[in-house]
Backbone as a printed PyTorch tensor [residue, N CA C, xyz], in Angstrom:
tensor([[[  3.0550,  22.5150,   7.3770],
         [  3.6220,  21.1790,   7.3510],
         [  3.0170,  20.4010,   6.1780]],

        [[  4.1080,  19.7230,   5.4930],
         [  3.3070,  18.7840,   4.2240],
         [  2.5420,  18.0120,   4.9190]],

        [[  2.1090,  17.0140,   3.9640],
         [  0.7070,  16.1630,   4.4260],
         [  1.7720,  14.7190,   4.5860]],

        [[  3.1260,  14.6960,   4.3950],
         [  3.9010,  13.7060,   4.7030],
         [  4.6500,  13.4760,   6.0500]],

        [[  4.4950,  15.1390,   6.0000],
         [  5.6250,  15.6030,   7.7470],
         [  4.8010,  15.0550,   8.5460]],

        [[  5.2730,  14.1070,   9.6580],
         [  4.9010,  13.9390,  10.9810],
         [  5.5570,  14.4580,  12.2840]],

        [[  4.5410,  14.6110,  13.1980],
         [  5.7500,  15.1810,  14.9370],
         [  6.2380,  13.7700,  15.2820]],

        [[  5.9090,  12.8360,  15.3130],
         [  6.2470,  11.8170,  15.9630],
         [  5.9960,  10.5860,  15.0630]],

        [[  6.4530,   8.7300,  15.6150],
         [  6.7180,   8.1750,  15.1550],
         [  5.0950,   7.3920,  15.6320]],

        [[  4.0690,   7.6520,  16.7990],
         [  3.3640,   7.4450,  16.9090],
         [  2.1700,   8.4740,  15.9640]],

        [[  2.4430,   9.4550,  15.6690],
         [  1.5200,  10.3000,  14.9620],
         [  1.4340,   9.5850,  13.3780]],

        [[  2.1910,   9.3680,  13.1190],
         [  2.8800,   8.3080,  11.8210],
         [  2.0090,   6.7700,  12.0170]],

        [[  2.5420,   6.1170,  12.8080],
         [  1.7180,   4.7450,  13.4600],
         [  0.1860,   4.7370,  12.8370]],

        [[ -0.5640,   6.3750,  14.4960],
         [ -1.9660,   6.2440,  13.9310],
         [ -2.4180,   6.6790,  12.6200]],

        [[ -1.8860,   7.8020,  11.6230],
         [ -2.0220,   8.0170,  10.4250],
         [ -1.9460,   6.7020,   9.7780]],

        [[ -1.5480,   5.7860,   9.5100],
         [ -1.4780,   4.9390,   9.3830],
         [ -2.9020,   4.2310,   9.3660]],

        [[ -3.1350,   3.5360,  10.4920],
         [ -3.8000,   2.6350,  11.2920],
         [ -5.5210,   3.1370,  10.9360]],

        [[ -4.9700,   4.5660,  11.2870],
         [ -6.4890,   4.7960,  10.4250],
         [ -7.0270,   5.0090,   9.1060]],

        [[ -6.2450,   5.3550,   8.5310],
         [ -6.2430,   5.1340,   7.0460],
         [ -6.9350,   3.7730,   6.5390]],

        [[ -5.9070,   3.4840,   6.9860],
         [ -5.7150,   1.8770,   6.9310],
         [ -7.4430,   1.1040,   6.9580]],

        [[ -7.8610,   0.9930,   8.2860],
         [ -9.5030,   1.1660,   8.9110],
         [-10.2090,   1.4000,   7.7370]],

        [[-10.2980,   3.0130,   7.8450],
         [-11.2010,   3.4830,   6.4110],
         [-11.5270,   2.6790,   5.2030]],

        [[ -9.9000,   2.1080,   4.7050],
         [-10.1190,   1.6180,   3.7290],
         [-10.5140,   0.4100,   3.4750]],

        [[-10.6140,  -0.5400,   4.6090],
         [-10.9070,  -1.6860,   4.6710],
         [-12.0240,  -1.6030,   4.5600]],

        [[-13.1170,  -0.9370,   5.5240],
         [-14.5230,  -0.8020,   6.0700],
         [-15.3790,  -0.4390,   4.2490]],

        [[-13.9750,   0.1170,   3.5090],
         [-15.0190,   0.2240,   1.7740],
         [-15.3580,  -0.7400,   1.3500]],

        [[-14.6690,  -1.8510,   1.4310],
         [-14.5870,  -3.2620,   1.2060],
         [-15.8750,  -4.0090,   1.3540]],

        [[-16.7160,  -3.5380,   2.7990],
         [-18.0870,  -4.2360,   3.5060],
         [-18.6720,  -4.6140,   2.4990]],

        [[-19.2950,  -5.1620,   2.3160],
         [-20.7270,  -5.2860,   1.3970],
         [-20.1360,  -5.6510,  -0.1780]],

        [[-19.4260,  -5.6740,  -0.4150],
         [-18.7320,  -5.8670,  -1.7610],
         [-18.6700,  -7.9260,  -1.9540]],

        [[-19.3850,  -8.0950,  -2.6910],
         [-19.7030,  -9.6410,  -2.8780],
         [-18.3270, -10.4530,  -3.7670]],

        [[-18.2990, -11.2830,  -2.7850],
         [-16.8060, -11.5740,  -3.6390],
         [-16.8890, -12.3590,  -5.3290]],

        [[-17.8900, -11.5480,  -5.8850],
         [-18.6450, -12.5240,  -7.2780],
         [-17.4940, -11.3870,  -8.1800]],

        [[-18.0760, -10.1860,  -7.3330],
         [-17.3400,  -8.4050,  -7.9980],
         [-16.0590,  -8.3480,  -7.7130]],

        [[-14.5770,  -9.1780,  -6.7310],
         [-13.7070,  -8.8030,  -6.7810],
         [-12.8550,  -8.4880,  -7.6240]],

        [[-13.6960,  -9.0000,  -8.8670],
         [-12.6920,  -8.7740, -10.3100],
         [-13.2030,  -7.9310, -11.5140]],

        [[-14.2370,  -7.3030, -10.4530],
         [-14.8400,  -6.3740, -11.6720],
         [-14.2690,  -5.3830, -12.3240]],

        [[-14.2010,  -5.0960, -13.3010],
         [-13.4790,  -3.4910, -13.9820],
         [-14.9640,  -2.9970, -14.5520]],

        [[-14.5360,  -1.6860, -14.3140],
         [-15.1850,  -0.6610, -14.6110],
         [-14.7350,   0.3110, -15.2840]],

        [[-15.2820,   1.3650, -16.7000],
         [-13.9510,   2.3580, -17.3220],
         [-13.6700,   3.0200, -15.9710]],

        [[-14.4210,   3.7440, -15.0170],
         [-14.2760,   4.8420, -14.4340],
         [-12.7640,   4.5670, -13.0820]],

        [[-12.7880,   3.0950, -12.9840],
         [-11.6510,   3.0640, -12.2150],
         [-10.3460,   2.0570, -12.6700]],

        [[ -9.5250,   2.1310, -11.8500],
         [ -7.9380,   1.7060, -13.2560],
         [ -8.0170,   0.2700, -12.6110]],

        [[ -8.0050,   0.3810, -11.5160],
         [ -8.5650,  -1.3060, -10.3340],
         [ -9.5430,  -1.8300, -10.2460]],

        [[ -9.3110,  -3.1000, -10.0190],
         [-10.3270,  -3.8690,  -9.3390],
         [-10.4370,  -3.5980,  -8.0430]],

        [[-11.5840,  -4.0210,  -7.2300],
         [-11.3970,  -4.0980,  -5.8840],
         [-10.4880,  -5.1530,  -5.1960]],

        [[ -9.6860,  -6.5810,  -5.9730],
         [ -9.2800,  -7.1030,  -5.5870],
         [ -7.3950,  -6.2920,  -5.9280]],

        [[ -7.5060,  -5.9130,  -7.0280],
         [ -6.1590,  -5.2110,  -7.4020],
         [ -5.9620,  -4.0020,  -6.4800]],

        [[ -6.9430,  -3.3760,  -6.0710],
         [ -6.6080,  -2.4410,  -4.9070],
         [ -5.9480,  -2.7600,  -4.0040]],

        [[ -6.4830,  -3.8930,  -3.4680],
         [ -5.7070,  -5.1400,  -1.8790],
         [ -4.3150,  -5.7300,  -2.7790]],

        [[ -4.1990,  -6.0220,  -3.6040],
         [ -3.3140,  -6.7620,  -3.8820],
         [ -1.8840,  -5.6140,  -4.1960]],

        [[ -2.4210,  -4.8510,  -4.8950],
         [ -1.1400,  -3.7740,  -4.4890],
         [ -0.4610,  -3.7490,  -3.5660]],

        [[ -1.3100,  -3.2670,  -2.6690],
         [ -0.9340,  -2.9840,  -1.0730],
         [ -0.4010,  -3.7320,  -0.4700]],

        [[ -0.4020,  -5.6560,  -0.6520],
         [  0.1880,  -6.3620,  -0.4390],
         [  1.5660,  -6.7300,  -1.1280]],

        [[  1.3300,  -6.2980,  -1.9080],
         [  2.6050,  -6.0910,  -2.8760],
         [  3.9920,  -5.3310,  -2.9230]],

        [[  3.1940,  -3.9760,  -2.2660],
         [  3.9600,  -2.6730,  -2.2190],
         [  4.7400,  -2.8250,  -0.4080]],

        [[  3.7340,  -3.3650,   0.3850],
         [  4.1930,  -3.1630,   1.8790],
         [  5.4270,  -4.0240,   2.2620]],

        [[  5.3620,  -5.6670,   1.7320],
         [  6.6330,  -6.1550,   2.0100],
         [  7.7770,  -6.0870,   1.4700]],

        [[  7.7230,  -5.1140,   0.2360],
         [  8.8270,  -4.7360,  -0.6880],
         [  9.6600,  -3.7020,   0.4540]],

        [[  9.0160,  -2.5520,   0.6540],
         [  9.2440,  -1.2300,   1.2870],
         [ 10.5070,  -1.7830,   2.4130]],

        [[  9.5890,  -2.9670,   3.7470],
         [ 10.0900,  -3.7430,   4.3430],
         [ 11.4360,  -4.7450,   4.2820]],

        [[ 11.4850,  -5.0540,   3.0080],
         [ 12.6480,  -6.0070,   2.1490],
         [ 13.7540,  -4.6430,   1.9680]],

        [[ 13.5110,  -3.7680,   1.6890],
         [ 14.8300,  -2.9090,   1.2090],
         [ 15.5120,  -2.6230,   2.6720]],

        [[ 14.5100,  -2.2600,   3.6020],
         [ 15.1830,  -1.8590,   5.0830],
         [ 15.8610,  -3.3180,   5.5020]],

        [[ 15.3740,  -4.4920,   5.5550],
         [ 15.9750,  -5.5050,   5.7930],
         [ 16.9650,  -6.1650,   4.9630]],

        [[ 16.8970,  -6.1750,   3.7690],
         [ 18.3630,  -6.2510,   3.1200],
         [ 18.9880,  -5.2630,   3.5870]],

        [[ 19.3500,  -3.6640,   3.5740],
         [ 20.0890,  -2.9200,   3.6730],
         [ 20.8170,  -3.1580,   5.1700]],

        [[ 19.8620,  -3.0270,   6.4560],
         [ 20.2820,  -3.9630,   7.4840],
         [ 21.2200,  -4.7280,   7.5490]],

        [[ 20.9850,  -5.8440,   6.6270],
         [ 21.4450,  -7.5430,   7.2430],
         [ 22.6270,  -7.2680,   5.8190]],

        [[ 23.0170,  -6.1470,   5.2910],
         [ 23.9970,  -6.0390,   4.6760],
         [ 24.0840,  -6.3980,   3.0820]],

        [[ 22.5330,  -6.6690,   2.6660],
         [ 22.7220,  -7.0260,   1.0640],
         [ 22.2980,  -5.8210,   0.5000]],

        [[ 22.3590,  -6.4560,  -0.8070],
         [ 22.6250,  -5.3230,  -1.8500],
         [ 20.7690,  -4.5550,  -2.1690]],

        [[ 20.1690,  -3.9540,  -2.0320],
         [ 18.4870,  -3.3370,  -2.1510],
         [ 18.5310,  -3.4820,  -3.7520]],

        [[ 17.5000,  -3.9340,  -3.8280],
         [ 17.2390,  -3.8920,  -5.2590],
         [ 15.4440,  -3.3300,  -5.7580]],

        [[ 15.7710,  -1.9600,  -5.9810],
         [ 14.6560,  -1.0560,  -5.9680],
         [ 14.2820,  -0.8370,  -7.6390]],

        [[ 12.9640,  -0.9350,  -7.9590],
         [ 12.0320,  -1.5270,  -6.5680],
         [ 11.7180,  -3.1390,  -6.1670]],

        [[ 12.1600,  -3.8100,  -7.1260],
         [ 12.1560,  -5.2480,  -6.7770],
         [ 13.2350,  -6.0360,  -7.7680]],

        [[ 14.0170,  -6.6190,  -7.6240],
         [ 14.6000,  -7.7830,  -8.2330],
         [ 13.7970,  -7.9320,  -9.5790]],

        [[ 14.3450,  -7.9950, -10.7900],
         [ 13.9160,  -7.8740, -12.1900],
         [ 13.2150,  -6.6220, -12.6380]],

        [[ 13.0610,  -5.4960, -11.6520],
         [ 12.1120,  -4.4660, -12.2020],
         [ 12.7840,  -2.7270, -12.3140]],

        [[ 12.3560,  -2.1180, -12.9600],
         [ 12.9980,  -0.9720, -12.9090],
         [ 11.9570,  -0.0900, -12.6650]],

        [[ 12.2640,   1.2330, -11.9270],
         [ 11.3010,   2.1640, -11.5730],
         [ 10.4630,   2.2540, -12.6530]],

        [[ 10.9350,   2.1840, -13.8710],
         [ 10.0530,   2.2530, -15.5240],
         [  9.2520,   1.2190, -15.5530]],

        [[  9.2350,  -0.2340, -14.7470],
         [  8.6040,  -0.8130, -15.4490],
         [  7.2420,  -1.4850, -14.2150]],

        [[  7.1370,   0.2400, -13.3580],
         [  6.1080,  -0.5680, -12.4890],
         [  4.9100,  -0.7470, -12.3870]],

        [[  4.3000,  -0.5700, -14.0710],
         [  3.3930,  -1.2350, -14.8680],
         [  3.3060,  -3.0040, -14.2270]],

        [[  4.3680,  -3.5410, -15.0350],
         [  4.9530,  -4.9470, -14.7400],
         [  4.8120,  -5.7970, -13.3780]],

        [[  5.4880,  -4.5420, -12.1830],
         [  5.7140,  -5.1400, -11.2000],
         [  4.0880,  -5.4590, -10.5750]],

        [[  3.1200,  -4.2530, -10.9810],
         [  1.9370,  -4.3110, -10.6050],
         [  1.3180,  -5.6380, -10.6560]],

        [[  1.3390,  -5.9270, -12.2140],
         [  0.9090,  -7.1620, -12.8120],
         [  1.1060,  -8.1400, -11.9660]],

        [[  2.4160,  -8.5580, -11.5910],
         [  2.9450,  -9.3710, -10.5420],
         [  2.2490,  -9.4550,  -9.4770]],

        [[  1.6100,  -8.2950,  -8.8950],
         [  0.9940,  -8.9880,  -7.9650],
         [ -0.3980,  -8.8780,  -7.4920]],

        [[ -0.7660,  -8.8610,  -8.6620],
         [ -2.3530,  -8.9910,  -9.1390],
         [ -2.2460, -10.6280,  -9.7630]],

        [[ -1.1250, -10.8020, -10.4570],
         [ -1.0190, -12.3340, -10.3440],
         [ -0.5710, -13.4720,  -9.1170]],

        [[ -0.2150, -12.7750,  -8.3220],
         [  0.3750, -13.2850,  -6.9090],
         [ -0.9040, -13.4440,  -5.9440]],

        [[ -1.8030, -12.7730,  -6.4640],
         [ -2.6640, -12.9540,  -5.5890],
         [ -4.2400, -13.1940,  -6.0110]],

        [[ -3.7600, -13.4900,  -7.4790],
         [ -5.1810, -13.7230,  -7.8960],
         [ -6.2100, -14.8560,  -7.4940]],

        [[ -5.6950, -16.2830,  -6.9480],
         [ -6.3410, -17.1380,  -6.5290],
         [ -7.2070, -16.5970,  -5.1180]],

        [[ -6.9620, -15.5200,  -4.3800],
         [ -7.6270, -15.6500,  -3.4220],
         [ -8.7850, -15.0160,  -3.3320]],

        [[-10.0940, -15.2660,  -2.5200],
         [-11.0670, -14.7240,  -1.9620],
         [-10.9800, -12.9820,  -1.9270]],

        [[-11.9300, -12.4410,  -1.7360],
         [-11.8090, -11.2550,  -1.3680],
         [-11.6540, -11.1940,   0.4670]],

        [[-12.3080, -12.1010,   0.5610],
         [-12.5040, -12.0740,   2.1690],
         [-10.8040, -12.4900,   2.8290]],

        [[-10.4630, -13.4180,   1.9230],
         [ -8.4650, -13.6580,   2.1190],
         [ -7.7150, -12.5310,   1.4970]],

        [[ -8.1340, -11.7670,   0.8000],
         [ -7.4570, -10.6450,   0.7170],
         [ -7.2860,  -9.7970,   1.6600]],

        [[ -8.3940,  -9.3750,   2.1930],
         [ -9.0860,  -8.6900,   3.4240],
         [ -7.8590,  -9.2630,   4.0910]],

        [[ -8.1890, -10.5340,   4.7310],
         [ -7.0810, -11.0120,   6.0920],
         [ -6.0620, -10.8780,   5.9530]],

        [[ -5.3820, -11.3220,   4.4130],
         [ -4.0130, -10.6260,   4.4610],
         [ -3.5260,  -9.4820,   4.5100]],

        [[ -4.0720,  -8.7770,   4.1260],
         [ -4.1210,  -7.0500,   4.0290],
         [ -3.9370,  -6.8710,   5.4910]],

        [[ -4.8980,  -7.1140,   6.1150],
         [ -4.9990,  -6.5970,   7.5840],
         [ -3.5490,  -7.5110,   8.0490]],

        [[ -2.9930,  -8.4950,   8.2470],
         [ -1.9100,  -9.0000,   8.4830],
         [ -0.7620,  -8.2130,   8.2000]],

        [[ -0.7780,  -7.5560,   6.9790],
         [  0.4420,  -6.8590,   6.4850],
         [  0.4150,  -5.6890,   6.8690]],

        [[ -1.1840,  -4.8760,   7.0720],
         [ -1.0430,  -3.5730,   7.8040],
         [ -0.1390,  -3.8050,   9.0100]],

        [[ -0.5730,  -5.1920,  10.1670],
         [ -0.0900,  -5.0150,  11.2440],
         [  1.2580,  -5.5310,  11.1440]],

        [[  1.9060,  -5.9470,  10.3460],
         [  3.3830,  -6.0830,  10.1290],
         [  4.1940,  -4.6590,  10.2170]],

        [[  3.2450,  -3.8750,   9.2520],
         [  4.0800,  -2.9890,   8.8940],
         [  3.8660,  -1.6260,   9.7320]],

        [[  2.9500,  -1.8610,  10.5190],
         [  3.1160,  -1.1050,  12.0100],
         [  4.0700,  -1.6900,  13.4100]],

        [[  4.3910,  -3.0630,  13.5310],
         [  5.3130,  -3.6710,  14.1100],
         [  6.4190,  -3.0590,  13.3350]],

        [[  7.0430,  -3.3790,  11.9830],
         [  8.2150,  -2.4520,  11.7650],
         [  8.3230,  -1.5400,  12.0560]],

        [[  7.3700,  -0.4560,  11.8280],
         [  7.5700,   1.1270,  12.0310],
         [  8.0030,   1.0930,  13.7070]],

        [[  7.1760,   0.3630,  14.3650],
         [  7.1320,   0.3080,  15.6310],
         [  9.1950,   0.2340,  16.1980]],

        [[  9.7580,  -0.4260,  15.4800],
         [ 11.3100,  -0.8420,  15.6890],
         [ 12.1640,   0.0230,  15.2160]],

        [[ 11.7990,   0.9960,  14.6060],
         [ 12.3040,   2.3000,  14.1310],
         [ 12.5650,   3.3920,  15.1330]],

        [[ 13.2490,   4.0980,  15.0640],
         [ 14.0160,   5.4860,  15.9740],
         [ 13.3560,   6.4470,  15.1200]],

        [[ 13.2060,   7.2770,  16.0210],
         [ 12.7080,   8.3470,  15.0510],
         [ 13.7860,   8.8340,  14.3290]],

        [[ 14.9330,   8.9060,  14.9500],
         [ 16.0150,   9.0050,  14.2700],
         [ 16.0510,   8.9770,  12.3440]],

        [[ 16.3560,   7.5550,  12.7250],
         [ 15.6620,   6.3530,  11.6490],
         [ 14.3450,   6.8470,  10.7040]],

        [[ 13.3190,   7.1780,  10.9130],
         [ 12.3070,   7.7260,  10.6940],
         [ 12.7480,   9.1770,   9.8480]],

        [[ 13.0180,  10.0130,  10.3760],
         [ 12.4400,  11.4360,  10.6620],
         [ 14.0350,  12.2030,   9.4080]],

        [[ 14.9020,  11.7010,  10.1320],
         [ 16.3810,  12.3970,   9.2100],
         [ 17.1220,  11.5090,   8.4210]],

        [[ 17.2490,  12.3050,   7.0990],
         [ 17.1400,  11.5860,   6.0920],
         [ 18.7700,  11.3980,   5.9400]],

        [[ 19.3880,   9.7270,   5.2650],
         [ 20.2660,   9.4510,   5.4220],
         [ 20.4870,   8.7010,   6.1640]],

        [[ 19.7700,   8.1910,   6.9730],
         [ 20.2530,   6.9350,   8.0500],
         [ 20.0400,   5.8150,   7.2770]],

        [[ 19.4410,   5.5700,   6.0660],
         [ 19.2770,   4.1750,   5.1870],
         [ 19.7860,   4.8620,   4.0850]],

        [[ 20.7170,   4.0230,   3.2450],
         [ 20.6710,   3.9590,   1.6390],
         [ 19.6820,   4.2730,   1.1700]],

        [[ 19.0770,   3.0510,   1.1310],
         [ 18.0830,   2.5740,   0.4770],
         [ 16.9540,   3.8330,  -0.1970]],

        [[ 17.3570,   5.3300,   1.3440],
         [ 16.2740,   5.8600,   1.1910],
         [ 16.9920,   7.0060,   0.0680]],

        [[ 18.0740,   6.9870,   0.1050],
         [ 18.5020,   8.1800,  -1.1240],
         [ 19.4940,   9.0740,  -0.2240]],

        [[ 20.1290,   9.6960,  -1.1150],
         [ 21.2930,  10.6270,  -0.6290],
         [ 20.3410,  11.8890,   0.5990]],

        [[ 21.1040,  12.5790,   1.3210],
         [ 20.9540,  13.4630,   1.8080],
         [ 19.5360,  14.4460,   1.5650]],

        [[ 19.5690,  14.8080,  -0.1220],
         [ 18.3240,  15.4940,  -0.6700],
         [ 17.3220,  14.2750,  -1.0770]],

        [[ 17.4030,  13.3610,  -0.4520],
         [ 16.0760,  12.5060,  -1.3990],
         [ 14.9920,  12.5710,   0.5980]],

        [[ 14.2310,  11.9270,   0.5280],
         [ 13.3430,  11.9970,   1.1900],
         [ 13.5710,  10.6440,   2.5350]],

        [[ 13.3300,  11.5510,   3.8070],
         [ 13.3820,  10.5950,   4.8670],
         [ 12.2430,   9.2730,   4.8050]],

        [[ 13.0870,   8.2060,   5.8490],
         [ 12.0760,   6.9320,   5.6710],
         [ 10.5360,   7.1410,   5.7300]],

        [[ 10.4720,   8.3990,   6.9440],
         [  8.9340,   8.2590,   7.2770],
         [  8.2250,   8.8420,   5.8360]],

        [[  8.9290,   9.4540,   4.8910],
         [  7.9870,   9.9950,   3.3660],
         [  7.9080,   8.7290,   2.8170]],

        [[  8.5020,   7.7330,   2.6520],
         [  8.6020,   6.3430,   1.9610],
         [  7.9070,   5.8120,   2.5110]],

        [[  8.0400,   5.6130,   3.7080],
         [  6.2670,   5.4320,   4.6030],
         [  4.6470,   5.5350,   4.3290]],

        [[  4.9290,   6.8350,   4.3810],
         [  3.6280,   7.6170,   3.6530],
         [  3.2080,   7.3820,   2.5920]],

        [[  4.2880,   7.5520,   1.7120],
         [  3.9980,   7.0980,   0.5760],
         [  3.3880,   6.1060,   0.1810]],

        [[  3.7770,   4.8810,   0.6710],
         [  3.5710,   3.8650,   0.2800],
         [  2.1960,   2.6690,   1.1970]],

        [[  1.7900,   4.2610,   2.1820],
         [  0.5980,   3.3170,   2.9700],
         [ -0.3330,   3.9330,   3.0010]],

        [[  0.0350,   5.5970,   3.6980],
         [ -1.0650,   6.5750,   3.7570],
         [ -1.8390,   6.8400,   2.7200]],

        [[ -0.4400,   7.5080,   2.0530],
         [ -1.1420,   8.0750,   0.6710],
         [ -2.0910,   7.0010,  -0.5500]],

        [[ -1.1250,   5.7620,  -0.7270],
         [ -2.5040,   4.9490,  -1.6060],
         [ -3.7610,   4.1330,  -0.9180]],

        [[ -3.4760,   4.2590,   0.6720],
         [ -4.5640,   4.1170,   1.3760],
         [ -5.7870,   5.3320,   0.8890]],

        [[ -5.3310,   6.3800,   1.1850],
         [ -6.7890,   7.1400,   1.0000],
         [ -7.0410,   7.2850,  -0.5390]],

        [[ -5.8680,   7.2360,  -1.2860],
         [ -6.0960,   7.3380,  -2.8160],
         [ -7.7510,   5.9630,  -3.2440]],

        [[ -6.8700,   4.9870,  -2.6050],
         [ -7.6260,   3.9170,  -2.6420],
         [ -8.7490,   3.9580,  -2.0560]],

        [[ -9.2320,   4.2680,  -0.9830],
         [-10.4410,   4.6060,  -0.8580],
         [-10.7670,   5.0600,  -1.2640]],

        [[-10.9320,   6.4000,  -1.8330],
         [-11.4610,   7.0500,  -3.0540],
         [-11.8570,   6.4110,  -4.4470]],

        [[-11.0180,   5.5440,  -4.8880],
         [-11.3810,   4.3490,  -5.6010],
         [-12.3540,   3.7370,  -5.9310]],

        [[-12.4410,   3.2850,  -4.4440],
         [-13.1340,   1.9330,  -4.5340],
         [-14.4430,   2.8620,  -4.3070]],

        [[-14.9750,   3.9660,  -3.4190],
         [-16.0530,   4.4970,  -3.1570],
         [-16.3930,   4.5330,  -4.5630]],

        [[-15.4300,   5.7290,  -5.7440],
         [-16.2860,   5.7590,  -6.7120],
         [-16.2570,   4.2950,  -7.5480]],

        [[-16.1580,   3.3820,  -7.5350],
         [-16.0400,   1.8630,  -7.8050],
         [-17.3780,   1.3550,  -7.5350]],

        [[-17.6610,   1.4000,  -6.0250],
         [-18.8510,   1.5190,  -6.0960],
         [-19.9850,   1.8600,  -6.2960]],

        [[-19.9270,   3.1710,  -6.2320],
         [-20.9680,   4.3000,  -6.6150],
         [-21.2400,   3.6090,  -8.2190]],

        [[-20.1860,   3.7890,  -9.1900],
         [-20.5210,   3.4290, -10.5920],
         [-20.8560,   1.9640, -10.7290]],

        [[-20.0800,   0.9040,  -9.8600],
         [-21.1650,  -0.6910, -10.0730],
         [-22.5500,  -0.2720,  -9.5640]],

        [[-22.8970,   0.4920,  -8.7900],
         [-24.3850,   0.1800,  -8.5670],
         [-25.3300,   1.0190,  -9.5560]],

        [[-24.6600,   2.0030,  -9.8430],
         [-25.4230,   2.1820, -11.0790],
         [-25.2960,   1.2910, -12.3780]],

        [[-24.9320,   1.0910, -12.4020],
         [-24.5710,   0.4200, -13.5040],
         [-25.5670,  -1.0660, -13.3140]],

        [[-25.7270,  -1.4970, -12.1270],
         [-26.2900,  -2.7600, -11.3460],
         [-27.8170,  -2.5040, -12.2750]],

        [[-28.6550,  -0.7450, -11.2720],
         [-29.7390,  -0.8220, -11.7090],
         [-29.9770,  -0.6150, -12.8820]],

        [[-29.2160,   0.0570, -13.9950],
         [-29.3890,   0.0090, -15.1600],
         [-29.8240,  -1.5320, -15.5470]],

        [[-29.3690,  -2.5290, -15.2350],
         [-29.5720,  -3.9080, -15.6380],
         [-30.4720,  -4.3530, -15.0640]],

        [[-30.9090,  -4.1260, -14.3980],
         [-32.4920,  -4.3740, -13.2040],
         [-33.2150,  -4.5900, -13.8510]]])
């Protein structure tokens, strides 16, 4: 089984949920002086990590609910083209640059649990066989629950990985300056 396939719509949920956990708990100890630190070794900040994710989750959400309520999906966002999601990134590293790390945190966790309430309103149906949404692609493109994955699991743990080595290299880098 790929690492996308799920048995169920709850196996999906907790993949999720814990991911999710993990990646928050990297966050601990991180002083919100550093949310904007760059480092060569990683492409993010620790605040651009959260802000993605906030970025990426209510989009995902917006295509199922336009497609729904009968409008037109505009993937991946209104002004942007799959080419230019350099751009769209930017957007919301600027969307969210005024806040705290610690308000990042809360929103993050807000949008995780949004976007487990959606999943939650889903059929597996819906979920699992591909073609029940547009949005998600013809017949050969990939069921909702891979767009899922995609877009929570997978840069969840990517992202933890991140930020660990994020950290690992600010603190060296810390005592070098000691």
């Amino acid at each position: 089984m790929a690492s996308y396939e799920y048995s169920s719509k709850e196996e999906l949920i907790e993949t999720i949920h814990s991911k999710y956990v993990l990646l928050d708990a990297e966050f601990d100890g991180i002083d919100d002086s550093q949310r904007d630190a760059r480092i060569p070794e990683v492409d993010k900040t620790p605040a651009e990590i959260i802000a993605y994710q906030l970025g990426w989750l209510p989009l995902v959400m917006g295509w199922d609910k336009d497609e729904r309520e009968g409008h037109e999906v505009h993937m991946p966002s209104p002004g942007y083209k799959w080419n230019q999601l350099g751009g769209l990134y930017q957007s919301f590293y600027e969307q969210y640059a005024a806040l705290s790390l610690a308000e990042l945190r809360d929103l993050f966790r807000q949008r995780e649990q949004e976007w487990l309430e959606w999943i939650g309103t889903l059929t597996e149906e819906e979920l699992f066989t591909q073609g029940t949404r547009k949005w998600t692609g013809s017949k050969d493109n990939w069921p909702m629950a891979r767009w899922i994955h995609i877009n929570s699991v997978a840069p969840f743990t990517n992202f933890r990985a991140k930020i660990r080595k994020w950290k690992k290299h600010s603190a060296e880098g810390n005592q070098g300056n000691a």
